[in-house]
C-alpha positions, -999 to +999 in steps of 0.1 A: -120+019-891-111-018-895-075-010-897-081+004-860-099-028-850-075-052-863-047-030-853-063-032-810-069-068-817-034-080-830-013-099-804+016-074-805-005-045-796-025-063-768+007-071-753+022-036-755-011-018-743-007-046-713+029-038-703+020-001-700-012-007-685-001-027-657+027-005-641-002+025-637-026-003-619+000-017-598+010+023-587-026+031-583-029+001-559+001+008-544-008+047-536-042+036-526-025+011-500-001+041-488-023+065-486-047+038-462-015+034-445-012+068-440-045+074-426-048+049-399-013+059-386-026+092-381-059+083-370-037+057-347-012+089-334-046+116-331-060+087-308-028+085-287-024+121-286-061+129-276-056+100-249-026+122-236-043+151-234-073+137-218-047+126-189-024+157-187-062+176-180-071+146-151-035+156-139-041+188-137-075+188-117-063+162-097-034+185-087-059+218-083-076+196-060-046+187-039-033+224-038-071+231-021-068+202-001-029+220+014-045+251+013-071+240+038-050+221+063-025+249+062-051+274+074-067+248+101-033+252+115 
């Protein structure tokens, strides 16, 4: 057990447990930030896209309107 102990403690072990620690914590980080990245550009695109819709349906009962609004002149004629 205190070959273990002095074995984690010596410099060149530290330093090698270090190196290979470091690339996984960066990547983790790094995947963390992409996948936040990610997220808000599709919460940013569902936002535009549900804006879009919202208008196409205003459109579309502004134009149901109009048609009632031709209909009814058409037959005062």
């Amino acid at each position: 057990r205190s070959q273990i102990q002095t074995r984690i403690a010596s410099p060149r072990s530290l330093s090698s447990v270090n190196f290979y620690v470091s690339p996984v914590n960066n990547r983790n980080i790094d995947d963390d930030h992409a996948v936040s990245n990610e997220k808000s550009q599709l919460k940013k695109l569902n936002d535009q896209f549900l804006s879009y819709i919202e208008r196409v349906r205003l459109c579309e009962t502004y134009n149901n309107c109009l048609t009632v609004h031709c209909e009814h002149i058409k037959n005062a004629q």
